[in-house]
C-alpha positions, 0 to 999 in steps of 0.5 A: 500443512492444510490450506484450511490449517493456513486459512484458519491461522490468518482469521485468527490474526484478523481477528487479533487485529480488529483490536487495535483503533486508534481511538479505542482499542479494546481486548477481546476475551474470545480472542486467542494467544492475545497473552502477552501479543495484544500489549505488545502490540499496543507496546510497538504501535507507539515505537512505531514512530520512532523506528520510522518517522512516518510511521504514525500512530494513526497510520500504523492503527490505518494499516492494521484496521485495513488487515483487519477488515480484509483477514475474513473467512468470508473474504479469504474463502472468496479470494482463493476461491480463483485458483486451484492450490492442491497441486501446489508444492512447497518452495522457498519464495524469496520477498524483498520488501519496501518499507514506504507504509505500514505492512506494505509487503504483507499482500506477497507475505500472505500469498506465499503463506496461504498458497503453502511456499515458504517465504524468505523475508528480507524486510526494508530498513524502514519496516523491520518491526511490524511483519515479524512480530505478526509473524510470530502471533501466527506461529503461536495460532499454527506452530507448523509456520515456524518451518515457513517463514523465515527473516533475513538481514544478510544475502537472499541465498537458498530460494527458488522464487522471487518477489521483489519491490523498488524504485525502477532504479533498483528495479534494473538491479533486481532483474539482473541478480533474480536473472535465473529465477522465477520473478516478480519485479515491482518498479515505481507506480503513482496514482490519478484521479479524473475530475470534471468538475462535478464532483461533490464535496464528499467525492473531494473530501474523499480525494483528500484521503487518497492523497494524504493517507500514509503522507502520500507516500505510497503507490495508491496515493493520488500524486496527479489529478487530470481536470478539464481545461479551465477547472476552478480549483477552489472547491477543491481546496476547500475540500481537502482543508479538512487535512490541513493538520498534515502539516504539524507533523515535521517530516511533512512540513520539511518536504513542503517547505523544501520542494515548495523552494524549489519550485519557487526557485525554477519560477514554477507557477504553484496553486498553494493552501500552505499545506499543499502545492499542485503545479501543472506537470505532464508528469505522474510523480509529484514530490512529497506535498505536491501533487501534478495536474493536467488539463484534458479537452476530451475524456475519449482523449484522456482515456486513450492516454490512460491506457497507454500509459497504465505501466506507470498507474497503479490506480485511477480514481474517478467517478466510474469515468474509465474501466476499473476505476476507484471510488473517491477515499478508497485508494488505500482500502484494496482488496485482496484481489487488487494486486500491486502492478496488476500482477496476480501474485497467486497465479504466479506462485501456484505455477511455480 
């Protein structure tokens, strides 16, 4: 199969996917195969939840808008225009993936696709809905995929690459079993953001996004803020009132009233809005509802401290304070060329 054959099926599943809003998703005519996929679709996104509790409507309708708007030829054709594919030959990629957010593994998904592997899913208990039905809409754009992706629930066997995502405890497990293969070992990565105290509501307000999109459930999520010695949370509070509806849904509310005991319980000092607790932590991962703050004297310090720990940093949010870093409210909007642990999953797969 083309790299064009391959490109031009993954357009046509933006294309699909830029239907679906939550407020008004519309069929479009010029949309190919959407008989019988785009009811379907509508049909899974309200069972979503009952599959996974997390899975919202508003965040499974957040996931597939993010696809949407990254699924361009536009965006793809810039995207590839890094690597060199023609030379690449078929293998057989295995991908274990997470299910902590909506189509969190469809990036490695992608990749493999799009560079011309096969790609052998092990999808998480918690996602186990979504991939395989986009799956088969891409098959029904380019039935040469039905020979390139497969689904598993039983042992990864059969694979000459590995892509795979955990906690750093299954982590350990993964490089022992995929000892003898080409990999990817993905751990445990948080976020952070850098204040000064001159950030505008809108930057704040943008904050709220990054740390409540998805429940905060993911790698991009902001779980720790760094501000100066003496900052005066209070705008901040104000600002993210805005989400303060996080907590009518029961799984969030059952994490804040949990941890918020346990805190209460070890004598912890909190700063708490009754849908949020920040508590003053050297740490990056805080617990659901809770996200950990550290005071800095010295950006140059912080900096330094930053790069020295960017193994446990997938993102760092601030207003252009270190290199690289991302805008307030754009965490959860990456591109196709921020990979996750800054690994370049096109590089390895077209090496292989």
């Amino acid at each position: 199969m083309t790299l064009t054959k391959r490109k031009n099926a993954f357009i046509e599943l933006g294309k699909f996917l830029s239907q679906f809003h939550l407020d008004n998703s519309s069929l479009k005519e010029e949309v190919k195969n959407n008989e019988p996929f785009y009811t379907q679709m509508l049909d899974l996104i309200k069972l979503s939840r009952s599959h996974n509790g997390w899975y919202t409507e508003e965040q499974v309708f957040f996931a597939l808008e993010s696809w949407a708007e990254a699924l361009t030829e536009e965006n793809l054709d810039k995207w590839l225009s890094n690597y060199e594919l023609d030379s690449v030959q078929a293998k057989t990629i295995g991908l274990v993936l997470a299910g902590n957010i909506p189509l969190v593994g469809f990036h490695d998904f992608l990749s493999v696709l799009i560079t011309g592997h096969k790609a052998l899913v092990k999808a998480s208990s918690n996602d186990q809905h979504i991939l395989p039905f986009l799956s088969r809409y891409i098959i029904g754009i380019e039935p040469e995929f039905a020979n390139y992706i497969t689904f598993t629930e039983g042992k990864l066997e059969g694979f000459d690459a590995v892509i795979a995502t955990g906690s750093n405890n299954t982590s350990r497990y993964f490089e022992y079993y995929f000892k003898d293969k080409p990999s990817i070992i993905r751990k445990n990565r948080n976020s952070a953001a850098i204040l000064t105290g001159n950030e505008s509501r809108k930057d704040l307000v943008g904050l709220g996004e990054d740390i409540f999109r998805y429940f905060g459930l993911g790698c991009r999520n902001v779980s720790k803020l760094f501000v100066p010695t003496g900052y005066d949370f209070k705008d901040f509070f104000e600002a993210i009132f805005e989400y303060r509806d996080v907590i009518h849904y029961d799984k969030y509310a059952n994490n804040y009233d949990y941890n918020k005991a346990v805190f209460l319980m070890s004598n912890f000092k909190l700063l708490d809005n009754e849908f949020l607790t920040i508590k003053e932590d050297t740490g990056y991962a805080s617990p659901i509802s809770s996200v950990f703050y550290e005071y800095y004297d010295s950006l140059d310090t912080l900096k330094h401290k930053i790069g020295t720990e960017k193994d446990q940093l997938q993102c760092v949010v601030s207003n252009s304070l270190t290199e690289d870093s991302i805008p307030f409210g754009q965490t959860q909007k990456p591109g196709l060329l921020d990979y996750a642990d800054n690994i370049d999953t096109i590089a390895f797969l077209s090496k292989i």
